[in-house]
N, C-alpha and C positions, 0 to 999 in steps of 0.2 A: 504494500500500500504506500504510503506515501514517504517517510522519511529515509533517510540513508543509513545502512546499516552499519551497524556498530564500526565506528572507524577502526582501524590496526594502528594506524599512526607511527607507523614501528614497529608496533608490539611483539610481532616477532621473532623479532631479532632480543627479544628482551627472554623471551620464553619457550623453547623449543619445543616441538609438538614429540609426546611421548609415543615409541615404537606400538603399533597397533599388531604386531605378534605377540610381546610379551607386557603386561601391563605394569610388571616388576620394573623394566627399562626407564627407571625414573632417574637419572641424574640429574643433579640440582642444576640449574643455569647459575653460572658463576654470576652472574650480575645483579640476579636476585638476591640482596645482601643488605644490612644493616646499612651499609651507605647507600643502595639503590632506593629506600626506603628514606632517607633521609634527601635523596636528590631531589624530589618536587613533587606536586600534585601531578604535574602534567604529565611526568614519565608514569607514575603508578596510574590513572585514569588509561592511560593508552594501553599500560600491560593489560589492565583488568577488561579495557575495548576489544583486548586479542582474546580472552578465555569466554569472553559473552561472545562473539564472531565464534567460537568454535562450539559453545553450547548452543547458537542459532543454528549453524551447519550440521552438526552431528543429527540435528535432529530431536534424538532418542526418546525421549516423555511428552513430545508437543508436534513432531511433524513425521516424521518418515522413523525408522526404528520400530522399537517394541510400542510405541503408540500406533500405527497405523496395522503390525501386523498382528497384536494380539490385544489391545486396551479397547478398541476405538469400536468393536464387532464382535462381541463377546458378552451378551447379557440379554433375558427377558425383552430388553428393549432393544440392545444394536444387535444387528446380525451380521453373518458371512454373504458376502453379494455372488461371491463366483461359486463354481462349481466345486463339492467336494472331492471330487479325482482331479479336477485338475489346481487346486491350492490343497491339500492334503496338511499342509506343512501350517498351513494359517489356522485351521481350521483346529487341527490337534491344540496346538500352543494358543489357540484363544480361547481353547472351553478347559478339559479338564483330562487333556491328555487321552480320549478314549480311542482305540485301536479299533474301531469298530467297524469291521471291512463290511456287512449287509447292513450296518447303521443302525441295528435296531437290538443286536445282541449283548446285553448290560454285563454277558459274566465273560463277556469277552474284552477284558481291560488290561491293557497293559503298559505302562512305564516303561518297562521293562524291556521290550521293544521296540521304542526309539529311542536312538544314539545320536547324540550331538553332535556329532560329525554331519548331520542332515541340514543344517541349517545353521550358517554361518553367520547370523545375526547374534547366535548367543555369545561368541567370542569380540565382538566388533562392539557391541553395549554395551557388554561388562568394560574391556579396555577403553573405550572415550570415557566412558563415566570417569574412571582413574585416570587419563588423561587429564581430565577437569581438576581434579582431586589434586591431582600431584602438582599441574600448576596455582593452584591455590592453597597448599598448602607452603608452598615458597615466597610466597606473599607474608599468609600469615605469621611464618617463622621471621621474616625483615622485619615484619610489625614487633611482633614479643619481644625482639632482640634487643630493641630499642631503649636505649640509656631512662628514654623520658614517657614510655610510655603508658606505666601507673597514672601519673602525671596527667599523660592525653586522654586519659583513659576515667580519670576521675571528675571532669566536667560535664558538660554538656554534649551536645552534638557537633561537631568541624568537618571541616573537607576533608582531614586526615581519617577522622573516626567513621566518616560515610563510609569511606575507599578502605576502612578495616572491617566496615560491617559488611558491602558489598562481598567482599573475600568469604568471609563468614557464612554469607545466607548461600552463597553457589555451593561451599563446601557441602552442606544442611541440605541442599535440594538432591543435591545428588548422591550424596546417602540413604538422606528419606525415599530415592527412586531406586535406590540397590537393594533394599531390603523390602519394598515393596515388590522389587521383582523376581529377585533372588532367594530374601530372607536373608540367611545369617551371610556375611560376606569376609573379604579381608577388610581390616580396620586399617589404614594408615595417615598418620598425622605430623608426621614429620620427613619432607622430602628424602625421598632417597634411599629411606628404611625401605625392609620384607620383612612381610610379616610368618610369623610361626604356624600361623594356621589361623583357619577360621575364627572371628568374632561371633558370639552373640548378637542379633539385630538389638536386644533392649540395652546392652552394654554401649552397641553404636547409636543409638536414641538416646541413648542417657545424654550422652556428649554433646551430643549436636542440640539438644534443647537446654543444656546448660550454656553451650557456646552464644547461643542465639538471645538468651535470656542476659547475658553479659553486654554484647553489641545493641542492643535493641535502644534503652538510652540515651544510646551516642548517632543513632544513624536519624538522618532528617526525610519528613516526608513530602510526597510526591508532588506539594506543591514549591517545595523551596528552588528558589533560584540554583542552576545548574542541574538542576536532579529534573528528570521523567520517570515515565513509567517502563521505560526500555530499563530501565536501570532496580534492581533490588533495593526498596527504599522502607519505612519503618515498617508500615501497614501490612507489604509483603510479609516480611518477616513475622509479624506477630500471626497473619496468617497461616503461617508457614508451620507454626509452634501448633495451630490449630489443629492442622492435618498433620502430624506428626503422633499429635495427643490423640487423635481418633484413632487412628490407623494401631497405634501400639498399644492403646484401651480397648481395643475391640479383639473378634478371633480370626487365629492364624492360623496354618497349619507348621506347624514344629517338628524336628528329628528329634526319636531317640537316640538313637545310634554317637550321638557325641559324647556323652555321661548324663547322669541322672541331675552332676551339678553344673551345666554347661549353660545353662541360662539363668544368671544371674547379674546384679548390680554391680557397678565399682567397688561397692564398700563391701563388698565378697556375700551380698545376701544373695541365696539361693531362694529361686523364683516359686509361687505355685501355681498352679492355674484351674478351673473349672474345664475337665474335660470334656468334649460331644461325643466324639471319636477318637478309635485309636486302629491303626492297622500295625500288627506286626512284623508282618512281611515283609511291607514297604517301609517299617522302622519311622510312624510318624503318628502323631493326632494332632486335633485339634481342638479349639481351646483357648481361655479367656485369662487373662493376668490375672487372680484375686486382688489386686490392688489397683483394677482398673479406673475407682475414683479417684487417684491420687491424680492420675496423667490427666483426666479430664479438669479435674479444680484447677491444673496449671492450664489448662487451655482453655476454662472458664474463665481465670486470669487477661492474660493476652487476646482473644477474642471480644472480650467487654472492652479494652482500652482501644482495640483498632473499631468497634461501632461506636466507641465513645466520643473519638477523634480518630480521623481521616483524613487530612487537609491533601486537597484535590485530587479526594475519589467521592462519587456521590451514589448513592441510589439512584435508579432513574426511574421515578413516579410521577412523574408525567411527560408526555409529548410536545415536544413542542414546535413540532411541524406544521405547514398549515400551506395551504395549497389550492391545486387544481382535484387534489383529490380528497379522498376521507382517510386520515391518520388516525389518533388516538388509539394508537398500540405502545405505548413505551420501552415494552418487551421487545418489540421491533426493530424501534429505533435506536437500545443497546447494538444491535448488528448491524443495523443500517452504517452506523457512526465507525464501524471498523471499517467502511468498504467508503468512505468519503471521499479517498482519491490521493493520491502518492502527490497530489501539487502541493499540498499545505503541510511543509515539514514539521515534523515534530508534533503531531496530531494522533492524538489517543481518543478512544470512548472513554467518558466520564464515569462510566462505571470500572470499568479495567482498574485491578488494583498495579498488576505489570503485564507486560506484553511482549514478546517475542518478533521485533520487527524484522519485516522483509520491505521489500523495495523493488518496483516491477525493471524487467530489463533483467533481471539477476534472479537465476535457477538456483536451488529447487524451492518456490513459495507452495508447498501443500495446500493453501485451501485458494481457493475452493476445489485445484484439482482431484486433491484426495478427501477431503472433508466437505464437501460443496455441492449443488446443485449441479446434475450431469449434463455435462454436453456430447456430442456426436460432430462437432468439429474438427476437423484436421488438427497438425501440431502446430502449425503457424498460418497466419494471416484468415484467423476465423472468426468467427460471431456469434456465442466466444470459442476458442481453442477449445479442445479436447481435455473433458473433465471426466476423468473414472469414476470416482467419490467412492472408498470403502467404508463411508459412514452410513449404513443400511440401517434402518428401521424395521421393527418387527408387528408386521399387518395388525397383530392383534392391539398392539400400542399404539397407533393411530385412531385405529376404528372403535376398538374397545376401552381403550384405558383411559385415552383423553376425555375427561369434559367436553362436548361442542363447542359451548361456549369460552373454553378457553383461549387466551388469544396468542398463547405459545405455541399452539398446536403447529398453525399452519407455518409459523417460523420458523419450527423446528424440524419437519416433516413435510414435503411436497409429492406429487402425483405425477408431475411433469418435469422433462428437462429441455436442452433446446437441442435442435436441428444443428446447428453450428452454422447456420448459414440465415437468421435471422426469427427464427420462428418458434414456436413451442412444439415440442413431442411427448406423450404418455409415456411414462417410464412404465413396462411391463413387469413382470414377475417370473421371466423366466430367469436362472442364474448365469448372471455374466459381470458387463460394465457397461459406464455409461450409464447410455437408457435402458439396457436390459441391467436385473440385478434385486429389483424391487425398490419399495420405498427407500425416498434417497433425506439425505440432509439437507435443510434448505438456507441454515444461516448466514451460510459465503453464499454467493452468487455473481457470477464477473456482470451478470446485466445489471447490477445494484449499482456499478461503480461510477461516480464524478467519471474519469477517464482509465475506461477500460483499455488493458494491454491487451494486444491484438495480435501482437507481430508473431509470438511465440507461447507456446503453452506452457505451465508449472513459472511463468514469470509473473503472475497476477500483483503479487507487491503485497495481497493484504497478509496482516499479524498475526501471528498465534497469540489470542488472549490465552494465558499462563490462571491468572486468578481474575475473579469479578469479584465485588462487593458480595452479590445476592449470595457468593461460597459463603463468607465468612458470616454474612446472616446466620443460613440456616447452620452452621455450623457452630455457631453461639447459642441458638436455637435448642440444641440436640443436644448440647452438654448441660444446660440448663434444665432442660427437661429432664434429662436423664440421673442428673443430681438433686432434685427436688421436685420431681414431679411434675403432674397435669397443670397446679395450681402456679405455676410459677409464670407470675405476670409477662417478663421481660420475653421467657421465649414463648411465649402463646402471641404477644403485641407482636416480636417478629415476625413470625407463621404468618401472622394476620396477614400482615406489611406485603411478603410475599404474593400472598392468597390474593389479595385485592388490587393489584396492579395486572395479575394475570389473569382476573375477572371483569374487572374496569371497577366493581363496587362492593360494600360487605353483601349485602342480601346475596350476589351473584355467586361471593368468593365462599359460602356455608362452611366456615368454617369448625364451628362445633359440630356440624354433621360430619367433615373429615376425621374429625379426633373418633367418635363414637365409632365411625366405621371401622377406623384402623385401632380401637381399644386403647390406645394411648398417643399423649399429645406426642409424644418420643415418636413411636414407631409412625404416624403422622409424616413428620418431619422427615423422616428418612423417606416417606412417601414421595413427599415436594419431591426433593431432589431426583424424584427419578424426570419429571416434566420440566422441570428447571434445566436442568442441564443435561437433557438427549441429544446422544450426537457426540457428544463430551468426553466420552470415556470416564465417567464418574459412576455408572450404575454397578459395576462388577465390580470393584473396588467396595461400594456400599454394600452391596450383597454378602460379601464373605465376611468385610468387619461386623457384619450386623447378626450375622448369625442368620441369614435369613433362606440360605438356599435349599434345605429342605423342606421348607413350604413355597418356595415360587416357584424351583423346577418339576415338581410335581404338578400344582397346577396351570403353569405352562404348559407342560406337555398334554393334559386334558382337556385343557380350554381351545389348543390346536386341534387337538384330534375331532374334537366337537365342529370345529369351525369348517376344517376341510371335509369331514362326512358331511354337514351339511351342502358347502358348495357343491360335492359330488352328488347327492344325493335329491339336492330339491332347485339346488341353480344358486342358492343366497343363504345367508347364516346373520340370522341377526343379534345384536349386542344388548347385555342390557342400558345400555345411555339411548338405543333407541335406534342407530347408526346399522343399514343395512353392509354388508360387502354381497358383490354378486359375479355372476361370473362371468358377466361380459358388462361392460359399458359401452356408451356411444360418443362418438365425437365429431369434432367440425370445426376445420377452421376460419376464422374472421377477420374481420378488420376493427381492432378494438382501436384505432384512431378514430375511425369516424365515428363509432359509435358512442364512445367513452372521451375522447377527446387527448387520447395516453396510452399505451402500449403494457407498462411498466402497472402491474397493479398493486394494492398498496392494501390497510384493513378492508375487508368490505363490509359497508355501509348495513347496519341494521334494517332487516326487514327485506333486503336483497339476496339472503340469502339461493333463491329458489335462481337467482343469476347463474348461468353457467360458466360466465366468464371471472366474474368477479368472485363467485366460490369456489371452492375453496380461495382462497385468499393468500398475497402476497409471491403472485407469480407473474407472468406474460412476459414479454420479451423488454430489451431498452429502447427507450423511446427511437432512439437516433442512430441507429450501427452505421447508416452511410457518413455519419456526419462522424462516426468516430473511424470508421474505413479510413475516410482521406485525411482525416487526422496522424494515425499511426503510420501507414504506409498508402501514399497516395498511389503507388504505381501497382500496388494489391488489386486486384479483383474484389468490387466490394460485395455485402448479401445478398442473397438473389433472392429473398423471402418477397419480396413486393410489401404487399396491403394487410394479407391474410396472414398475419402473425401470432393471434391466441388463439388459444385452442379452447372451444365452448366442452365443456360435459357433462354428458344426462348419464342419470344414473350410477355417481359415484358413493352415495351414499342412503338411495331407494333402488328397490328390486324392479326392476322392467324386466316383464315375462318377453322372451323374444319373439316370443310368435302371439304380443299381441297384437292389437290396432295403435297403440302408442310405438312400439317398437316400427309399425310400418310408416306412421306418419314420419316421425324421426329419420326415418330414413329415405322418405320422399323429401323432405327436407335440408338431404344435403348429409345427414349427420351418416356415419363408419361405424358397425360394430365390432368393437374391439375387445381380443379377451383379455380378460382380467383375473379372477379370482381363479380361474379356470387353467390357471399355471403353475397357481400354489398347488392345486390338486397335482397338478402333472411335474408338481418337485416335493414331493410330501414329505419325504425324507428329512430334507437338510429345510426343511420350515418347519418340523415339529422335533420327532427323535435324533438328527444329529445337532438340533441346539443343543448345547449343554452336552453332548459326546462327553461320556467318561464317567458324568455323575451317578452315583451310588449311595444312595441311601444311608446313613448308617456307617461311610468310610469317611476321611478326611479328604477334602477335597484338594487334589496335587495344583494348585495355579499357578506354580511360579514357575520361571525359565532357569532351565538346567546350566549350570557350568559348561563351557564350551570348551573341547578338547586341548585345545594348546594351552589355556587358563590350567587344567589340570597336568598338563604334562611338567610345563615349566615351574609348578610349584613345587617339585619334586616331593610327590606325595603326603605333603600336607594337605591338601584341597581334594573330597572324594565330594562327588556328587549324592545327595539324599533321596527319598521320595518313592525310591523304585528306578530312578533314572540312571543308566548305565554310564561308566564316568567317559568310555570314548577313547578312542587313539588319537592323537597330534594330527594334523594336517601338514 
């Protein structure tokens, strides 16, 4: 999107990039030193420019990595878009490891037979993550070393102490992501050391929320002069301690296999935990810290001072668009505000607590290619380029789960993607990309943008939002509830807060009806968060801390089976909110200029609903592709879409018998019938029994990524891999 990314200024030559075969290959950069540290702001700003450039590229938790192939499509709500034989590799590592060659055989499970030698992402995440680590921890060491820095360290916040927090919160991020991914890891905090062997995750949690907890004082937020939100600023951080605190208050899956006293604190306490499960085979359960309110009061701590004060992050409760059309989504115009166009440097959404900038002209920008509304354009000079998007949605959380009247839905979830050559297309349900794949994401979209990149694809410019405000809501929300109950003002007013920006009003937002349904304001709360942030990569994460996947995947897989015997069986399966799915729809397209006066469509208008154009809501094409054609590349071939650019549709959420009399008007009319529901049936598999591939009732669930062979070679046997997973030979 719009600003330039993280400058190097140098910085490279300050900080060598650590060997991506061995992650041990840390030698310190000699200039990293007590006097590099004492030479300026502006050298430390440029190193730390180099290790945010390397945490944007790598990817790994926010673009390309283990976010796209196993976070981002792995939950009740995301799914796998392509085919299970031909991504096999996605599909295993984003559910629960199930081996399951007819897809439907549960006692056919095994770990045990995949070897990380299969996929070279495990070795290539684990080393950047260390990569990151090892350069930040040469920072940090210049900083400690320093004659005066009790001293810098005992005031307020300084340019020095931002540039020691900054160091601080990447080290903290990318831990909190090793042990999210991995679990127990190597610990290292002093450049250049090896470690003896595996740490404890709560032993590396300890640290890093005491680290964080030390910096947080000293670092200034996101409205101070010099600091953004590209940049790790107070807010971050106290967020950061948030999800830290959930993640290591909630349940894991743990080894036996290291000793009975191998998960314990600094001060040598030996851990206990609430067991669910245990496997012995696979040498693992899982299982809840007994001390799980301790973590949370420190992230009921930090979480109240970053809702207490923000300075320039906001909520965004209301709209304040106004126009040729009808706005009043707020929820909207959070994402609208990411896509405002790469000309106005240094522009963030108002909600984004940090952001992961990109900048168009410069590969690889993810969203919206991999996280965005699909296109069917070429790779260059299209309208827009060629968008995969593996942020898939899962039919029954659109049609079933959503509220109608939510106004997240249609933000977060679309029906349509475009032609690549100016126009709308239905995305269908068979497995693929693109527009084939199924329900897609709709929060990126290149047609959204001030001035769309045209010339080349995965260059779109816009940001990976990293955190928003509404996390740390309900996030304060959950720990409040969870520490004192339904009755507890602060997070109930939050919830609310939530509830009635995504409804537009209280009566709408029924809030005390969510609590009653979901039996408590807590598990509530964990609810939000699934329509909050779909698409996000936050629902499988929630799911395992929360304890909750023996009752979703269960009734996931019933609620499917119901849904596709119905399409099979009567043409349509209706929901209880009211919302038909059926097995074909019809379509046609128009010319929503002349009719609408705009292309680009926006909320739709109360009482329009039954509009085929304007309903579902927040799609059509952009207004002006020729005008951005000869913008971008005049000597391009511009769209060839003409007039007829939206695409009108009957029947996406009422049953039309096909051989009625409405069905034959519709189609004297102009209107296609197109299948639909009638694909899931003809992919039943990987939309009911292989979501969730591997779960097991009663077993602990394997989610984390396996050690990656040269990782275990070069530790010279200190490092085996857990779980059931085979540790692998070297590449």
């Amino acid at each position: 999107m719009k600003k330039i990314i993280y400058s190097l200024m140098g910085a490279a030559l300050l900080l060598g990039t650590t060997s991506c075969s061995d992650f041990l290959d840390q030698s310190s950069p000699s200039e990293v030193d007590k006097e590099f540290v004492l030479s300026g702001e502006t050298s430390l700003r440029a190193t730390l420019n180099g290790i945010y450039e390397n945490w944007r590229s790598y990817g790994l938790s926010h673009g390309n990595g283990t976010f796209y192939n196993m976070i981002v499509s792995s939950s009740d709500t995301e799914i796998q878009p392509e085919a299970y034989n031909s991504q096999i590799n996605r599909w295993l590592m984003s559910y629960f490891w199930g081996w399951q060659n007819d897809g439907m055989d549960d006692s056919n499970w095994g770990t045990e037979n995949v070897n990380p030698d299969g996929n070279g992402s495990f070795d290539s995440t684990w080393n950047n993550f260390y990569d990151l680590i090892g350069k930040c921890n040469a920072i940090i060491q210049a900083f400690e070393a320093r004659e005066d820095f009790e001293a810098m360290m005992s005031g307020g916040a300084t340019t020095l102490t931002q540039l020691y927090g900054e160091a601080i919160a990447m080290r903290a991020t990318c831990y909190f992501e090793l042990i999210r991914h991995y679990g127990d890891c190597a610990f290292l905090t002093i450049q250049g050391e090896e470690p003896d062997g595996l740490t404890n995750r709560d032993y590396v949690a300890e640290y890093i929320l005491n680290d964080l907890q030390r910096a947080i004082p000293h670092m200034f937020y996101a409205s101070h002069a010099g600091i953004d939100k590209s940049m790790f600023n107070r807010t971050y951080a106290e967020g950061l301690i948030g999800r830290i605190c959930l993640w290591m208050g909630g349940y894991q899956t743990r080894r036996t296999d290291l000793g009975e006293d191998f998960y314990k604190l600094a001060n040598g306490t030996v851990l206990n935990f609430d067991k669910v499960s245990t496997n012995s085979s696979r040498k693992c359960f899982y299982g809840r810290r007994t001390d799980w309110r301790s973590l949370y009061e420190i992230a009921e701590k930090y979480l109240g001072d970053a809702y207490a004060k923000h300075d320039g992050v906001v909520f965004q409760s209301t709209d304040p668009r106004s126009g040729d059309r009808i706005y009043d989504n707020p929820y909207q115009y959070v994402f609208q505000q990411t896509m405002v166009g790469y000309e106005v440097d240094n522009t963030y959404a108002d909600e984004s607590v940090y952001e992961v900038p990109e900048t168009n002209a410069n590969g690889n920008s993810e969203r919206p290619y991999a996280f965005g509304r699909p296109s069917e354009g070429g790779g260059s000079n299209n309208y827009p380029c060629k968008t995969y998007d593996q942020a898939r949605l899962a039919p029954m959380y659109y049609y079933g789960d959503f509220d109608p009247q939510d106004k997240r839905r249609d933000v977060t979830v679309t029906v349509t993607g475009s032609t690549g050559q100016g126009a709308e297309k239905l995305i269908n349900f068979k497995k693929g990309s693109r527009t084939t794949g199924g329900l897609a994401l709709n929060k990126w979209d290149e047609n959204r943008m001030t001035s769309p990149w045209t010339v080349k694809q995965r260059q779109s410019g816009v940001n990976n939002p990293f955190m928003r405000f509404s996390d740390i809501m309900l996030m304060l929300a959950e720990v409040r509830a969870a520490l004192h109950g339904d009755a507890d003002a602060v997070a109930k007013s939050v919830y609310t807060d939530i509830r009635v920006r995504a409804f537009g009003n209280l009566a709408k937002a029924k809030v005390d009806e969510q609590i009653a349904k979901w039996g408590s304001l807590e598990r509530a709360i964990i609810e939000e968060r699934k329509f909050e942030f779909g698409g996000e990569g936050s629902r499988r994460w929630d799911l395992i801390r929360a304890n909750l996947l023996e009752e979703v995947v269960p009734e996931f897989w019933a609620n499917s089976t119901k849904m596709i015997n119905d399409l099979r069986n009567n043409g349509y399966h209706t929901f209880d909110n009211g919302n038909q799915i059926s097995a074909y729809v019809w379509t046609k397209l128009v010319d929503a200029k002349k009719e609408f006066g705009y292309r680009l469509t926006t909320q739709c208008p109360e009482g329009k609903e039954d509009d085929p154009v304007l309903y579902p809501s927040w799609r059509g094409q952009n207004d002006d592709w020729a005008a951005v054609a000869a913008k971008n590349n005049p000597s391009a071939k511009g769209p060839s879409a003409g007039n007829l650019t939206n695409l009108a549709i009957k029947g996406l959420f009422r049953y039309i018998d096909p051989n009625s009399e409405e069905a034959k008007a519709l189609e004297a009319d102009g209107y296609t019938k197109e299948p639909w529901g009638v694909d899931i049936v003809n992919n039943e598999k990987m939309y009911n029994r292989l979501v969730f591939a591997g779960f097991k009732k009663g077993d602990p669930p394997v989610y984390m990524l396996m050690m990656g062979p040269n990782t275990i070679k070069n530790s010279n046997g200190k490092f085996t891999n857990g779980y059931g997973f085979k540790s692998g030979s070297a590449n």
